[in-house]
C-alpha positions in Angstrom: 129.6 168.1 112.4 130.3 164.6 114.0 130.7 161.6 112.3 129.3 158.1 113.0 125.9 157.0 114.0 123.8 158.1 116.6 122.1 155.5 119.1 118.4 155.7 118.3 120.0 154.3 114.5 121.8 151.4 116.3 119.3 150.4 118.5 116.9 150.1 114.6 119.9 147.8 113.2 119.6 145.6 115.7 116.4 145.2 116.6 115.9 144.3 112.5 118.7 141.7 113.1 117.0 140.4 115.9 113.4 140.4 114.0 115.5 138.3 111.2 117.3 135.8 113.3 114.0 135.1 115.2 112.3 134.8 111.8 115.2 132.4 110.5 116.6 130.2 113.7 113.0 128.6 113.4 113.1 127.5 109.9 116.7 125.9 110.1 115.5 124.1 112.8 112.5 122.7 111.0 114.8 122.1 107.6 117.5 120.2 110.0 115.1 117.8 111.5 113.1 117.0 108.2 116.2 116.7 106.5 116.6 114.1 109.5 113.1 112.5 109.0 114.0 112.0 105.3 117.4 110.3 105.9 115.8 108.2 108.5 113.7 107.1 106.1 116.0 106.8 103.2 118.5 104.2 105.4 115.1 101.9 105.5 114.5 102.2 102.2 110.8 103.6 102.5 109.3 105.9 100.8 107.9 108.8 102.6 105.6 111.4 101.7 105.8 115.1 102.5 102.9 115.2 104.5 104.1 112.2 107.0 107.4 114.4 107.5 105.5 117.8 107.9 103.1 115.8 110.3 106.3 114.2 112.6 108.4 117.3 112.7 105.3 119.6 113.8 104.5 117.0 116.5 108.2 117.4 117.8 109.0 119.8 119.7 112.5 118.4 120.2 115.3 116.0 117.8 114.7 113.3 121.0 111.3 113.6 120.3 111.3 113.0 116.8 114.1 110.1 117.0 111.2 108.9 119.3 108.5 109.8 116.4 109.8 108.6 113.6 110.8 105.4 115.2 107.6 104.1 116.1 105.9 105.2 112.8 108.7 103.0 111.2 108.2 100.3 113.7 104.1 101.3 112.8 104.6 100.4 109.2 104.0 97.1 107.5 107.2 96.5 105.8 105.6 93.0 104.0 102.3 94.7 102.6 105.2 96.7 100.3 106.6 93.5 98.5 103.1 91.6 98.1 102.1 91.5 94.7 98.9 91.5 94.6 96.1 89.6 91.7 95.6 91.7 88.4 92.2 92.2 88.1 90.0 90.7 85.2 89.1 93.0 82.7 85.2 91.8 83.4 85.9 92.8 87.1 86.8 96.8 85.1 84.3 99.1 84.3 86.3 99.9 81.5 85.5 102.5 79.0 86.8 101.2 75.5 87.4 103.8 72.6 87.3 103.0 69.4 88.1 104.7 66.5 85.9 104.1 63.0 86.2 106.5 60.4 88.1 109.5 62.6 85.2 108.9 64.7 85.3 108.2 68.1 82.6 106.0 69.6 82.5 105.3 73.5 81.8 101.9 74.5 81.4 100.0 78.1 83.0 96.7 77.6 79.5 95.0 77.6 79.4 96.9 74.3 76.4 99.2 75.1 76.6 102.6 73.3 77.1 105.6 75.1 73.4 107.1 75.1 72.4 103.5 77.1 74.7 104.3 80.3 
């Protein structure tokens, strides 16, 4: 009886290697250029959201591409609108709903101080 493999059992190793590395060659490459996306952003000190980085690297089909991409949507962005501070509203400008607590009873008020059964 002869030792080793036979051909047939070769040819079934690697074509499951092949399967694999086509499976995984993709998913590095998407991992590398979000990883990319998210430095990119981190050096302009924006916040970024997962679905603006799923949405540039699907668009790119290449890492010139997406240095292209992710350039114009900083470019895109209005740096300013981040550092305005904007009013606090006035608490008559709130349809607020107040609780208050009587007894270990819990009424529900608007803050015109209507009862609950008048809303």
């Amino acid at each position: 009886m002869k030792k080793g493999f036979t051909l047939i059992e070769l040819m079934v190793v690697i074509a499951m290697i092949a399967i694999i590395t086509a499976v995984v060659i993709p998913k590095f490459v998407e991992a590398k250029y979000k990883a990319y996306v998210y430095n990119t952003f981190k050096g302009e000190d924006i916040k970024v959201s997962d679905d603006v980085v799923d949405t540039l690297v699907s668009k790119a089909s290449n890492k010139e591409e997406l240095v292209k991409l992710v350039n114009e949507y900083i470019e895109s962005i209005d740096k300013d609108s981040f550092l305005k501070k904007e009013e606090p509203k006035k608490e008559s400008d709130i349809d607020t709903i107040v609780l208050i607590v009587k007894k270990g009873t819990i009424i529900q008020t608007k803050n015109d101080s209507s009862s609950f059964p008048t809303w």
